[in-house]
C-alpha positions as CSV (number, residue, x, y, z in Angstrom):
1,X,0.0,0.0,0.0
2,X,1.5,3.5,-0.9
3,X,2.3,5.9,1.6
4,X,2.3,10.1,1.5
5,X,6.5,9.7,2.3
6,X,6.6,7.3,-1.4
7,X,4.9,10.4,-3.2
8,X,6.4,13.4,-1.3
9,X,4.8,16.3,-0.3
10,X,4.2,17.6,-3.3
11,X,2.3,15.2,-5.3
12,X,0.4,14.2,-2.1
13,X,-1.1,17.2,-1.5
14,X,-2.2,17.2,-5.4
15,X,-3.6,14.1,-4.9
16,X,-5.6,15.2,-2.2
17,X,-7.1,18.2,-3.9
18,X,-8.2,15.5,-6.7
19,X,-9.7,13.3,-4.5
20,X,-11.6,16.7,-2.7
21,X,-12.5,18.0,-6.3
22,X,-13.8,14.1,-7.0
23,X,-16.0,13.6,-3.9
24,X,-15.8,16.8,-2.0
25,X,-19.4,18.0,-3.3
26,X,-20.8,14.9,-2.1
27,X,-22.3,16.4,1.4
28,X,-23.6,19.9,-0.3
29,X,-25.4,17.1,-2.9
30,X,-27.1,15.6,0.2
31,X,-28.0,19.1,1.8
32,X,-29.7,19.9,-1.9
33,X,-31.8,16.7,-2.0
34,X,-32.9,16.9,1.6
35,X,-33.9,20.4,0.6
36,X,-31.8,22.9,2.7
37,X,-32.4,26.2,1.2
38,X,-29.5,27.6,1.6
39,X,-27.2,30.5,-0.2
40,X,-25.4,27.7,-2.3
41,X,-23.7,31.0,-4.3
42,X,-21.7,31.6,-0.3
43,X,-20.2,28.1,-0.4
44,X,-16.7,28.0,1.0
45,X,-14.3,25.6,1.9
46,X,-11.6,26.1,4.4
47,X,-8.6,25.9,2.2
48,X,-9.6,28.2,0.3
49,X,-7.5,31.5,-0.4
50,X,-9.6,34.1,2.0
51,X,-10.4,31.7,4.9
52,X,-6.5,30.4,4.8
53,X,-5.5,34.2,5.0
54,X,-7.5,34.2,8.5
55,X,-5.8,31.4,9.8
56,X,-2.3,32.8,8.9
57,X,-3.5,36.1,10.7
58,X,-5.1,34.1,13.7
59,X,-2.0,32.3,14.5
60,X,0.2,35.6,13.7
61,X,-2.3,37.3,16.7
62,X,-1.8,34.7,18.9
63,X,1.8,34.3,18.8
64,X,1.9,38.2,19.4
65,X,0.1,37.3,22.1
66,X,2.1,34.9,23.9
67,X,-0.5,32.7,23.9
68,X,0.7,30.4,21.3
69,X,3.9,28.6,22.5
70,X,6.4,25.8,21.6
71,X,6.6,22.7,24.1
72,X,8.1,19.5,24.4
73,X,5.1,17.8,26.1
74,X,3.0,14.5,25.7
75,X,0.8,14.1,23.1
76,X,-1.7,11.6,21.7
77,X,0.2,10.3,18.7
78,X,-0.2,7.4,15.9
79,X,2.6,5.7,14.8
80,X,0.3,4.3,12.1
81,X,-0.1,7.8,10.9
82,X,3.4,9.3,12.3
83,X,1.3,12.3,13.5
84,X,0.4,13.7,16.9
85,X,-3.7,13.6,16.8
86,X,-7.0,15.7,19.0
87,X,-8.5,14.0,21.9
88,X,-11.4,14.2,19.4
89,X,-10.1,11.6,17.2
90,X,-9.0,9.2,20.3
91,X,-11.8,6.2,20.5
92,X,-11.6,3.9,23.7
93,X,-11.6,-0.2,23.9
94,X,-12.9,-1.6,27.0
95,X,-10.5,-4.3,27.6
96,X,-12.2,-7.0,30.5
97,X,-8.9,-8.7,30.7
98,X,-6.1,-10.7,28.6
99,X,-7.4,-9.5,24.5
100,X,-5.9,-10.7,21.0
101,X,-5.5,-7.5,18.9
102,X,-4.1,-7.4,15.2
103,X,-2.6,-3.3,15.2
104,X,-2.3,-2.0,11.7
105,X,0.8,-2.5,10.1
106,X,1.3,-6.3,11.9
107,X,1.2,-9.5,10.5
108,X,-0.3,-11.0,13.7
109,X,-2.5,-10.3,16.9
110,X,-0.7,-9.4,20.2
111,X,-2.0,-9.8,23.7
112,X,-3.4,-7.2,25.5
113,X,-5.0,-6.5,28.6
114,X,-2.4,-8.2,30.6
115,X,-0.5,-6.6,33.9
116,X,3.2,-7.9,33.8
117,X,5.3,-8.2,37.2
118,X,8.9,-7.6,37.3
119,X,11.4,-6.7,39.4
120,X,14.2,-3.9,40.0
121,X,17.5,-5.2,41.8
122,X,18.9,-2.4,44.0
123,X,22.1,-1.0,43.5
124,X,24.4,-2.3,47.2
125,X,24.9,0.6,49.1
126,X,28.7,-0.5,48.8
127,X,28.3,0.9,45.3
128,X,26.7,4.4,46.2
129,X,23.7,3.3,46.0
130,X,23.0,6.0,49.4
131,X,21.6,4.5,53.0
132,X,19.8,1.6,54.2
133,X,20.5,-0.9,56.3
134,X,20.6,-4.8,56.1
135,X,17.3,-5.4,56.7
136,X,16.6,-3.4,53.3
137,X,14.4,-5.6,50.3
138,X,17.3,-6.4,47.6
139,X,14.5,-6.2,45.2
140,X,11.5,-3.9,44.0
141,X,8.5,-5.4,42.5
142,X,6.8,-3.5,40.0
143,X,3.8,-4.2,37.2
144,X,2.9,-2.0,33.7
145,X,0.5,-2.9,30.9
146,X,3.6,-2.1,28.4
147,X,6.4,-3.6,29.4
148,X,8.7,-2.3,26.5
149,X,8.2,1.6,28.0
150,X,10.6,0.0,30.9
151,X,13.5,0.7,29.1
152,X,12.4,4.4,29.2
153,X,12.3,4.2,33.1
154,X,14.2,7.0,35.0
155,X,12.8,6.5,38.4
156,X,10.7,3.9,41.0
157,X,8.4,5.9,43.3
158,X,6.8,5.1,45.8
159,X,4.6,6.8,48.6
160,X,6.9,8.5,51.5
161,X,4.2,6.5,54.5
162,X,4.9,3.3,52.9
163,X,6.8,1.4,55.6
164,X,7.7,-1.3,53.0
165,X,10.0,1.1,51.6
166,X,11.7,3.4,54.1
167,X,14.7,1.8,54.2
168,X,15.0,2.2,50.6
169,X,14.2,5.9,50.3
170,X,17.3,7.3,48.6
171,X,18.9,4.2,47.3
172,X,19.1,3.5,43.6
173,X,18.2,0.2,41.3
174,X,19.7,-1.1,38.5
175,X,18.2,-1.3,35.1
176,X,18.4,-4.2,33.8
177,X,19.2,-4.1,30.1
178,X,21.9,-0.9,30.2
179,X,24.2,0.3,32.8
180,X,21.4,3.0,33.7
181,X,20.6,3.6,38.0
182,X,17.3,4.5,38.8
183,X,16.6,6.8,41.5
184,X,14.1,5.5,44.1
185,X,11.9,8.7,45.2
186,X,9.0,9.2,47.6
187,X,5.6,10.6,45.1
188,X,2.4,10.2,47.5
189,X,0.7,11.2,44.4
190,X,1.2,8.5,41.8
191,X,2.0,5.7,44.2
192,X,-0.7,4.2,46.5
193,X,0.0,2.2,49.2
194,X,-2.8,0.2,48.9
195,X,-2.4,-0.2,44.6
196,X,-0.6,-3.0,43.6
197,X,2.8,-3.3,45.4
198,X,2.9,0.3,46.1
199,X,6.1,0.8,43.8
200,X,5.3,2.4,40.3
201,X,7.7,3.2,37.7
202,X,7.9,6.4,36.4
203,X,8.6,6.9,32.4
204,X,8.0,10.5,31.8
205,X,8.2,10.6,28.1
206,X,5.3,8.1,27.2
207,X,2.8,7.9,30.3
208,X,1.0,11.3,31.0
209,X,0.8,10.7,35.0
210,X,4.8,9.6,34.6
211,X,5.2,12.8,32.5
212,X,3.4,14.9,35.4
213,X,5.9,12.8,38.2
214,X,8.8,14.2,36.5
215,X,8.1,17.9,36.9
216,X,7.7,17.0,40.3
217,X,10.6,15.9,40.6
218,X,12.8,17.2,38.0
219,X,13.2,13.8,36.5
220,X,14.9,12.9,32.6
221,X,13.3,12.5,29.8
222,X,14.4,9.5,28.3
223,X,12.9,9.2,24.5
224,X,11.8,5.0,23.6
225,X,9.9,5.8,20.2
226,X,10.3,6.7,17.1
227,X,7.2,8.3,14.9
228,X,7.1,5.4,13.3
229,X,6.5,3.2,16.6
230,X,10.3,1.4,16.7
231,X,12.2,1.7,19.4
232,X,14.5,4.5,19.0
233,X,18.6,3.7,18.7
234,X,20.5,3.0,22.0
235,X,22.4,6.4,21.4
236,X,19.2,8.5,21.8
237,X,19.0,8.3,25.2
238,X,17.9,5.0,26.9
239,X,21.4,2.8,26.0
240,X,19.1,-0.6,25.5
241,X,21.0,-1.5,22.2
242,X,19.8,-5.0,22.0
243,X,16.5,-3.6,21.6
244,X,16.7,-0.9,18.9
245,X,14.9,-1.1,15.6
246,X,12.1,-3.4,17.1
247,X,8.3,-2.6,16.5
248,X,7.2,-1.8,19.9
249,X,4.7,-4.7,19.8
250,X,7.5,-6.8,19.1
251,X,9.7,-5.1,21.3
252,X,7.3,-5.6,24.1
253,X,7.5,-9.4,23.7
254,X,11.3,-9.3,23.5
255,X,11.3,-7.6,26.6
256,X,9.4,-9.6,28.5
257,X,11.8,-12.8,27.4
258,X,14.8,-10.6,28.6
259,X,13.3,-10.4,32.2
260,X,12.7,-14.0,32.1
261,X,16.2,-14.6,31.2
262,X,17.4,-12.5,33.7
263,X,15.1,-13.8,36.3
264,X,13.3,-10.7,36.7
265,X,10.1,-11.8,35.5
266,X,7.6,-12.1,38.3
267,X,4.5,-13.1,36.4
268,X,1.4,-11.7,34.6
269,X,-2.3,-11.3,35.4
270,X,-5.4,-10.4,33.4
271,X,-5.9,-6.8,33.9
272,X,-9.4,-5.0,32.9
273,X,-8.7,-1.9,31.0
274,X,-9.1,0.8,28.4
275,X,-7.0,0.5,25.3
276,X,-7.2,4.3,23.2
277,X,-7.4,4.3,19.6
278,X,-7.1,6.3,16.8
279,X,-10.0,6.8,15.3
280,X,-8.5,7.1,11.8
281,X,-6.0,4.7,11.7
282,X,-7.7,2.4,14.3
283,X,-4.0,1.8,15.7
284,X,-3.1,1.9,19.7
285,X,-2.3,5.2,20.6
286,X,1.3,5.9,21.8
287,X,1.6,9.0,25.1
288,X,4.6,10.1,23.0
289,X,6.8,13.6,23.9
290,X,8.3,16.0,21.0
291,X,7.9,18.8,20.2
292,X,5.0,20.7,19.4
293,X,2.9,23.8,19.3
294,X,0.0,24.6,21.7
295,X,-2.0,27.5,22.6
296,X,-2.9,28.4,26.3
297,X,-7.0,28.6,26.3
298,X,-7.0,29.9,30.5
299,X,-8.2,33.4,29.8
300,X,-10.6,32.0,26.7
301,X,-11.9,29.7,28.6
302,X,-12.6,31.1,31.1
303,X,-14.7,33.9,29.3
304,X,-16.5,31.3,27.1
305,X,-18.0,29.8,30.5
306,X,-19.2,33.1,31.5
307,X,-20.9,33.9,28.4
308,X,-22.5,30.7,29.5
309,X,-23.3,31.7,33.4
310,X,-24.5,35.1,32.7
311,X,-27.4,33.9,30.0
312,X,-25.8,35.6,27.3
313,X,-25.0,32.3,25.5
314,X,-27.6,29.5,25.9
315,X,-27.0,26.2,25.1
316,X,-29.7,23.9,24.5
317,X,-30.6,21.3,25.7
318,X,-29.3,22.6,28.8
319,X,-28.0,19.5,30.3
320,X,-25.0,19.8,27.8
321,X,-24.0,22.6,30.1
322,X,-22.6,19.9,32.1
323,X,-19.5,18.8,29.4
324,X,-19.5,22.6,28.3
325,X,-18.3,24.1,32.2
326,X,-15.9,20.6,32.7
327,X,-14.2,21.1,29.2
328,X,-13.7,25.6,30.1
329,X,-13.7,25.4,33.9
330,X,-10.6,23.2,33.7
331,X,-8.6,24.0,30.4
332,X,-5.5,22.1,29.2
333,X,-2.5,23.4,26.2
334,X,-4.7,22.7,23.2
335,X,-1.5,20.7,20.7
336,X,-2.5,22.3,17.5
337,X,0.3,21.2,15.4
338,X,0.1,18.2,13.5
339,X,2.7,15.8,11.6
340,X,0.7,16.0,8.0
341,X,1.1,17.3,4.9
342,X,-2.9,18.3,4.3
343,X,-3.8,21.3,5.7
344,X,-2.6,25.0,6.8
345,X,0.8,24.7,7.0
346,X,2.1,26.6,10.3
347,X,2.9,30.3,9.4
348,X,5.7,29.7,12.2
349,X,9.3,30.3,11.2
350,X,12.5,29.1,12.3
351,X,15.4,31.7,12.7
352,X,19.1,31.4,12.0
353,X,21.6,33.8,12.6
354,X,24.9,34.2,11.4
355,X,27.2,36.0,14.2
356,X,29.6,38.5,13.6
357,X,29.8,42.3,11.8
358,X,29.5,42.5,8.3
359,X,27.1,40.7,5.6
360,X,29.8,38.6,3.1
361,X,32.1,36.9,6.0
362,X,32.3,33.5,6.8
363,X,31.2,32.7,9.6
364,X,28.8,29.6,10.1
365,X,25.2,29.7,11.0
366,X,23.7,29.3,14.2
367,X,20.8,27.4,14.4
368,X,18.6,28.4,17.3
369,X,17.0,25.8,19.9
370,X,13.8,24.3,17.8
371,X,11.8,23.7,21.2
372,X,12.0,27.4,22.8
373,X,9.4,29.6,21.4
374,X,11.8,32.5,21.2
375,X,13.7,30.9,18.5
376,X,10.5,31.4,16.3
377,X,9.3,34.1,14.5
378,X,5.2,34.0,13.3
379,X,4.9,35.8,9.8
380,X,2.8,36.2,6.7
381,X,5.5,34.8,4.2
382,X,9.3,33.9,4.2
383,X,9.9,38.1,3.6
384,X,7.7,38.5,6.3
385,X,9.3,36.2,8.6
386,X,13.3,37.5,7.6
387,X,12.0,40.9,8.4
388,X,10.5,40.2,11.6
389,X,13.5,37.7,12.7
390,X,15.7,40.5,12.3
391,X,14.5,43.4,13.9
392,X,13.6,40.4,16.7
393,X,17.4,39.7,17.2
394,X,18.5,42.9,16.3
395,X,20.8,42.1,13.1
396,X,20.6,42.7,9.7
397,X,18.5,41.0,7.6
398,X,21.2,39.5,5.4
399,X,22.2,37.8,8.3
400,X,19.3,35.9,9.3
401,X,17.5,32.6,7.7
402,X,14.4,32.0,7.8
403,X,12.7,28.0,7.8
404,X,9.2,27.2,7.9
405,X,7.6,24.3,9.9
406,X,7.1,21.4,8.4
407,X,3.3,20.5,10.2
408,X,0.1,21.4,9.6
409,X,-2.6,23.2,12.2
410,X,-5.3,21.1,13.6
411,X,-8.4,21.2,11.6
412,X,-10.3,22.6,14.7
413,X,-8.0,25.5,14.3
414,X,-9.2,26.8,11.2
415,X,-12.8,25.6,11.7
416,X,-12.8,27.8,14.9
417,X,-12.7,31.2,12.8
418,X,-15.5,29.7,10.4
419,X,-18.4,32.0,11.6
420,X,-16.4,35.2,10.8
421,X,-13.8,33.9,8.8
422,X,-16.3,33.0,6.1
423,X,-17.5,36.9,5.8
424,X,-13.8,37.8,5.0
425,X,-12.4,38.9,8.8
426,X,-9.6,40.1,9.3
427,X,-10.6,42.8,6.8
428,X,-13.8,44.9,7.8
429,X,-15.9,43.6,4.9
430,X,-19.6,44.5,4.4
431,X,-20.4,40.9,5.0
432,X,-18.8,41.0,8.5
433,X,-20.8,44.4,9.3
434,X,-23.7,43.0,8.3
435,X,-24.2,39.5,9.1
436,X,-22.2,39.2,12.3
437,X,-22.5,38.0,14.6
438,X,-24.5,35.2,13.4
439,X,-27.6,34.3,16.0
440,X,-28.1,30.4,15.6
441,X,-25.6,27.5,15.6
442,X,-27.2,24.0,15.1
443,X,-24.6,20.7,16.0
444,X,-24.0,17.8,16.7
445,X,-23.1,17.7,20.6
446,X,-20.3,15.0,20.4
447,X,-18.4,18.6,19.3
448,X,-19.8,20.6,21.7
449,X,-16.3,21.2,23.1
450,X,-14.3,19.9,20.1
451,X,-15.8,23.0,17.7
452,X,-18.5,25.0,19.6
453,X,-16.4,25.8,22.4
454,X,-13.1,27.0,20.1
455,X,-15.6,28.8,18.0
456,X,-16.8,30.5,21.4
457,X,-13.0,31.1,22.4
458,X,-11.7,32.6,19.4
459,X,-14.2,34.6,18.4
460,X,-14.3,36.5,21.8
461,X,-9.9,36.9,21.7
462,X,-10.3,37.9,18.2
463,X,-13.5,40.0,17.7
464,X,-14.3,40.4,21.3
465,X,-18.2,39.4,20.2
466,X,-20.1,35.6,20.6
467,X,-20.3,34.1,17.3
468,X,-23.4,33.4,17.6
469,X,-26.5,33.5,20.8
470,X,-27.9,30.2,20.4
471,X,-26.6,26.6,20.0
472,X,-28.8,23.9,19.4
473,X,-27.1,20.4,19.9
474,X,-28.9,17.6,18.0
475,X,-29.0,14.2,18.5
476,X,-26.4,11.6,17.1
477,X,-27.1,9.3,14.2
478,X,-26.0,5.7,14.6
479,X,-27.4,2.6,13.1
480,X,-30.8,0.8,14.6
481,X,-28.2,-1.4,16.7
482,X,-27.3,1.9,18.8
483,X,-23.7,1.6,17.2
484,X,-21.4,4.6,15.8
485,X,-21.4,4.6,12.2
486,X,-17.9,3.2,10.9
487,X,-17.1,2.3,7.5
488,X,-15.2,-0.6,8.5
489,X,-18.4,-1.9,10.5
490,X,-20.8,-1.9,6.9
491,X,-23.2,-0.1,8.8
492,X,-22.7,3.4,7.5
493,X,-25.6,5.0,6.2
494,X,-25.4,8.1,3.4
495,X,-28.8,10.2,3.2
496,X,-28.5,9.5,0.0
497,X,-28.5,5.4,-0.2
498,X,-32.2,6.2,2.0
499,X,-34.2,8.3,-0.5
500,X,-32.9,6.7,-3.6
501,X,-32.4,2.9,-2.8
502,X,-29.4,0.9,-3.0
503,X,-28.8,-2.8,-3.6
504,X,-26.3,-4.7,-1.7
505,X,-23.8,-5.3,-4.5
506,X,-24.0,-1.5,-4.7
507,X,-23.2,-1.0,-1.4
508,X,-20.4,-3.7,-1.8
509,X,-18.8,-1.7,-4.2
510,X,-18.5,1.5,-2.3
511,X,-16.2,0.0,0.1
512,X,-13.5,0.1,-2.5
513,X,-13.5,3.8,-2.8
514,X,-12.2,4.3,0.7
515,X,-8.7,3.5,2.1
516,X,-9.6,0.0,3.7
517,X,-7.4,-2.9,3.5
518,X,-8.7,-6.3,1.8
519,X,-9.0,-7.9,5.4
520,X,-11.3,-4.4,6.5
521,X,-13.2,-4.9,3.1
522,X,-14.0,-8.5,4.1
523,X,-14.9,-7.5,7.3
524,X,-17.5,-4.2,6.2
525,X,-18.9,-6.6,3.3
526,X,-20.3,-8.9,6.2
527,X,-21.5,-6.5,8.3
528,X,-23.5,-4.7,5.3
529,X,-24.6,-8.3,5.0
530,X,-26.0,-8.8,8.4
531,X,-27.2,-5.3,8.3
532,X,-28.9,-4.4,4.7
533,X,-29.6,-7.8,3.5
534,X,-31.9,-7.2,0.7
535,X,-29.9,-3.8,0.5
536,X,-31.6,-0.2,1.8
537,X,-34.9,0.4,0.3
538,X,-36.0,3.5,-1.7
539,X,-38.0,6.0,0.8
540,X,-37.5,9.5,-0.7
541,X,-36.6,12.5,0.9
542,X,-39.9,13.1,3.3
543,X,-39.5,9.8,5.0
544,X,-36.1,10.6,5.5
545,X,-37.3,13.8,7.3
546,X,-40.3,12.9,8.9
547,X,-38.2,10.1,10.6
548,X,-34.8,11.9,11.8
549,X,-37.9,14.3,13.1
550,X,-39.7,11.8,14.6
551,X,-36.5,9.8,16.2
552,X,-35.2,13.0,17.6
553,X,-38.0,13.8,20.3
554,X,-37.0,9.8,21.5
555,X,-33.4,10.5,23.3
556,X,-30.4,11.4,22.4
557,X,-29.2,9.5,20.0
558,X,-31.4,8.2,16.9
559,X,-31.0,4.6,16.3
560,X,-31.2,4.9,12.4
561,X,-33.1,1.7,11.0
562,X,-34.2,2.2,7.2
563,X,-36.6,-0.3,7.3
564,X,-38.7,1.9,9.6
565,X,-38.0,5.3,7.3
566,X,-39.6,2.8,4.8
567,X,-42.8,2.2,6.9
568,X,-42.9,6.5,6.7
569,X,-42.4,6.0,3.2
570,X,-45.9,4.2,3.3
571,X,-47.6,6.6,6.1
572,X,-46.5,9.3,3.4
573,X,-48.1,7.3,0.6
574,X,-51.3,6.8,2.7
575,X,-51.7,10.5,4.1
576,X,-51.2,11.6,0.2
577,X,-54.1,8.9,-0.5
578,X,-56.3,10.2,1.9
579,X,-56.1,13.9,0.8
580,X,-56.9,12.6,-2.8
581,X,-59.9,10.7,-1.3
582,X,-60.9,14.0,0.4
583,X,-60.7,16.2,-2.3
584,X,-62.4,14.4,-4.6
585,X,-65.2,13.9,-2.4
586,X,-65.6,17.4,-2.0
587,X,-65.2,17.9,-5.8
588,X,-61.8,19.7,-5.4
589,X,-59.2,17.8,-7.1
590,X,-58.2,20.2,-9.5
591,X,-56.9,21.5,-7.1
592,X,-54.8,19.0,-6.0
593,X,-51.0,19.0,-8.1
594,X,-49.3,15.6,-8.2
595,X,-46.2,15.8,-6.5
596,X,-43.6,15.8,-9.4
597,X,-45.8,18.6,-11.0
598,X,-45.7,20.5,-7.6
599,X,-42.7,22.7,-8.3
600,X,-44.0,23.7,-12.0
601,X,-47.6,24.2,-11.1
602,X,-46.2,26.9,-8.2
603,X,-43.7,28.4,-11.1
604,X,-46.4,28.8,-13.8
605,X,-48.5,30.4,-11.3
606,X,-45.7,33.4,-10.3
């Protein structure tokens, strides 16, 4: 299977504006035949040349701002797709305990849902390992669900009241696959007396409550992954050379074999748990640190939930206020930067200087430190960005370089400007004047936070004004099993397959205009067998209304079944019988336009 890297930036991205100009009208087709009237002449896409320019001016503003800042923090990030991804796109398996699972990319399923014991020998206090005494354990007993992020381990906490461990408070273990020590420190926080055996090991680069120990405790950072999901070389940090090129799956495995070799290996257990996913790629979800950029959303936030207290934005139903004051009340760096090649590339620049008096000498270039924001500049263009860098470090500008990031800005990003960016903001257009802000916005609520809340945020740092007065959250469309739509399932359903009709070996064929493998093909193929058997029967567009009408007073989700949009189909039929009937009784039917004539009979009349 080809990947992006095989056809290079480049050609990629033209592919991707093919496939957008091939299929990319498909959802304004389905607005059109459920009969949305709409102004089709303002259609707009988000890559196009006026909203792009409000990105670039958005992330300018910000940067100016400070509030838009370079980190090297954990992030969710596939391997599968060598990208750093939203907490939208991050689906959870419940795990009940030891679970085959085939990740993408493998030739084989890989156990999951296992706890793995194994121990830490400590250092003799002979070979400064610190105090203790002879009473002392020789040995520290630890378990992790992924054993291969052990040879990312920097420290072994455990909680400063355990009496198990006082006599090892301060001593050191050995790791044992390098000729790495690991401090033993006291963290009531992340170890529990009464969890396990009340020692956890503390990997700061690839567990988020690991990552938060470390800042605690000023612990390394020692980097295990590549992108790509191998384990990094020995030389980057974690000096395990025996391990070094292995997928971590594999890798995992291996590791566990080494401990039994060693005779560290102190057993394994079924362990209930949830597994995260990508919701793309479907692959296991790596905690992975590098660097990347993030914005600070405290003082956003916080006025977005105000707008909400005082009345002046109402959300409706009003029990999503819930998830709207736990998503702003307690706001986290929003990772905006992604490892892609579609999207707005970040207007962010990275500056080199060259040192010394003059502009035709020979002295080298100094690259500044790519993980400090002050080594960036923000600009419009590469002139832009030389000018800026300059007068930044005070040089001339023949003495600076200029090199723009490589990623791409989270798709939320740019859809967070859409209500003003689509009337041409930053410049003071008519449009803008007239139209906002806008008064109703009407979503789904699983992006209640995901898109209404960034739309609330940005809009009040940038324009100082709510985008809009109303939202109006609707109910979530999944199949008549209660399950969330998924290609790969066979049970998606597209508006319109319902009013026109589709046969099976129809809907078998769509299946190959997506990105699924043969085994995912296989897989979707039975599930639109078990689910549309005799295919999805023509109901026309007013069954399809009258039922996501009538399913949405029932709950909150709508259990989608187009065998019942069928039984409206006949209701429909019936009702339009029974006005015939009428009408003719009362000796009206002239009056009375079939309904394909409907449209012409109102036309001839104007």
């Amino acid at each position: 299977q080809q990947r992006r890297h095989d056809l290079g930036r480049e050609a990629f991205v033209a592919e991707v504006w093919k496939w957008k100009e091939a299929y990319g009208a498909r959802i304004c087709e389905q607005l059109r035949r459920l009969g949305s009237s709409l102004d089709w002449q303002r259609e707009v896409f988000t890559m196009d040349d006026k909203l792009s320019r409000a990105v670039t001016e958005c992330f300018v503003r910000f940067f100016n701002d400070g509030i838009v800042y370079r980190a090297d923090r954990l992030v969710n990030f596939s391997c599968a797709l060598e990208t750093a991804i939203s907490d939208a796109e991050v689906e959870h398996r419940e795990l009940t305990g030891r679970t085959m699972i085939k990740p993408p990319g493998y030739e084989r399923e890989y156990a999951f849902g296992l706890m793995t014991s194994f121990a830490y020998k400590v250092v003799p206090t002979g070979d400064g390992g610190g105090g203790g005494g002879a009473d002392a354990p020789d040995e520290i007993v630890i378990a992790t669900t992924r054993p291969e992020t052990m040879l990312g381990d920097v420290a072994i906490a455990v909680h400063p009241d355990d009496a198990r461990y006082t006599a090892l408070h301060g001593r050191r273990v050995q790791h044992p696959f390098c000729e790495r020590t690991l401090p033993i420190i006291c963290d009531g926080e992340i170890a529990k007396m009464d969890v396990g055996t009340g020692a956890v090991k503390i990997t700061p680069a690839h567990d988020p409550n690991d990552f938060a120990c470390g800042e605690r405790n000023d612990l390394p950072q020692v980097r295990v992954m590549t992108p790509d999901g191998r384990i990094a070389s020995a030389a980057s940090g974690h000096g395990c050379a025996r391990f070094e090129g292995m997928r971590r799956f594999d890798a995992r495995e291996a590791v566990v074999a080494a401990l039994k070799e060693a005779g560290l290996y102190r057993g394994e257990a079924p362990n209930p748990m949830s597994v995260p996913i990508c919701s793309r790629s479907k692959d296991l979800i790596e905690p992975m640190l590098c660097p990347q950029w993030f914005v600070d959303c405290t003082d956003m936030a916080r006025r977005a939930a105000d707008a909400v207290r005082s009345g002046e934005l109402r959300i409706t139903p009003d029990f999503h206020k819930k998830t709207w004051f736990n998503y702003l009340d307690n706001p986290r760096p929003w990772c905006i930067s992604r490892q892609l090649w579609w999207g707005h590339r970040i207007p962010a620049y990275l500056v080199s200087v060259r040192d010394g008096d003059g502009d035709g000498d020979d002295a080298p270039w100094r690259e500044l430190d790519p993980n400090v924001t002050a080594s960036w500049v923000a600009a419009y263009d590469e002139r832009d960005a030389v000018r800026r860098a300059a007068a930044k470090h005070g040089v001339p500008e023949a003495r600076v370089r200029v090199a723009q990031d490589a990623d791409v800005l989270d798709t939320w990003f740019s859809s967070g400007l859409f209500p003003f960016s689509v009337f041409g903001w930053p410049e003071r257009t008519a449009d803008l004047e007239r139209f906002f802000p806008t008064q109703l916005l009407e979503t789904g609520h699983d992006i209640l936070f995901f898109w209404v809340a960034r739309m609330v945020m940005m809009s009040l740092h940038l324009t100082d004004r709510l985008p809009f007065r109303d939202v109006m959250l609707h109910a979530m469309v999944r199949d008549a099993h209660n399950r969330k739509m998924s290609k790969s399932k066979g049970n998606v359903i597209d508006p319109l397959w319902v009013i026109e009709g589709i046969t099976l070996d129809d809907l078998h064929k769509t299946l190959l205009t997506g990105n699924l493998d043969d085994a995912e093909v296989a897989r979707a193929r039975a599930g639109q067998r078990e689910n549309f058997p005799r295919g999805i029967p023509e109901c026309g567009t007013d069954a399809l209304r009258y039922g996501l009408c009538y399913y949405t007073v029932q709950g909150r989700d709508i259990n989608l079944d187009p065998n019942v949009l069928q039984s409206y189909r006949f209701f429909s039929n019936k009702l339009w019988n029974a006005t015939r009937f009428a009408l003719a009784t009362l000796g009206l039917t002239a009056q009375l336009a079939a309904p394909g004539q409907a449209s012409a009979a109102a036309d001839g009349g104007a």
